[in-house]
C-alpha positions as CSV (number, residue, x, y, z in Angstrom):
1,X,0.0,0.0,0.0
2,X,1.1,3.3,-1.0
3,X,2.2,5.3,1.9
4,X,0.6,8.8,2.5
5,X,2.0,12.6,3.4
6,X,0.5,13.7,6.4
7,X,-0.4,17.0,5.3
8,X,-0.7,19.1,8.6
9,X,3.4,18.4,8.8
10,X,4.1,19.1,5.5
11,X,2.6,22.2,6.0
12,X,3.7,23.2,8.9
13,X,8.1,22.1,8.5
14,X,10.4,22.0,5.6
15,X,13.3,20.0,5.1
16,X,16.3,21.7,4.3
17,X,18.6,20.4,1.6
18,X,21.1,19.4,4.1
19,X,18.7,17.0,5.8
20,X,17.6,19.7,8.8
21,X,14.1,20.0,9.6
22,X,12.5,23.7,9.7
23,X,9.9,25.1,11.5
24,X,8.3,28.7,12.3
25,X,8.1,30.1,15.8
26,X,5.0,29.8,17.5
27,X,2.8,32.8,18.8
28,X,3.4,35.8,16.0
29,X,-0.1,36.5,15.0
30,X,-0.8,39.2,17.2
31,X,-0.1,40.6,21.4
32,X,3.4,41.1,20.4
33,X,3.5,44.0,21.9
34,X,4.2,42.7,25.2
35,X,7.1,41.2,24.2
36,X,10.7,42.5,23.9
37,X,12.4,43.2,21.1
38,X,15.1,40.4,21.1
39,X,12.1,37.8,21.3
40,X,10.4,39.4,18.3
41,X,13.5,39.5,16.6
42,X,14.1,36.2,16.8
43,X,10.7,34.5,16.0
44,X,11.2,35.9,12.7
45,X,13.9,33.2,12.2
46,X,12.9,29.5,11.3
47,X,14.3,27.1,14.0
48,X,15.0,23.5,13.9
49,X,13.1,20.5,15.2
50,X,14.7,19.2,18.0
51,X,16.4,15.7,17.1
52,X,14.0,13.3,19.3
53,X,11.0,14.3,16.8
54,X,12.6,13.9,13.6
55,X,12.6,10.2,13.4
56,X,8.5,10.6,13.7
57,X,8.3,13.5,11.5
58,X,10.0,11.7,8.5
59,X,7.7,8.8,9.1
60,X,4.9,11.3,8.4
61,X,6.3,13.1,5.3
62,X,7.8,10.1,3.5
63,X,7.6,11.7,-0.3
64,X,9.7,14.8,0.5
């Protein structure tokens, strides 16, 4: 049986073209405000899965 993308992770992380998986930072919609600077700064940067997940996420993306 053909095996299937899971859609809501391809969406959501990329996989770089040196094997590292990409993700956006959480919580940028809106009540930034509040925050400082160096925190807003930085959610505008992609950051990597952490390692324990990426066995599961590949799982779940197998055609990328």
């Amino acid at each position: 049986m053909k095996l299937k993308t899971n859609k809501t992770i391809s969406k959501r992380i990329r996989i770089t073209k040196t094997g590292k998986l990409m993700k956006r930072h959480g919580g940028q919609d809106h009540f930034n405000t509040r925050n400082p600077g160096k925190i807003t700064r930085k959610k505008r940067r992609d950051q990597e899965v952490a390692k324990v997940y990426s066995k599961t996420i590949r799982k779940a993306m197998p055609n990328s």
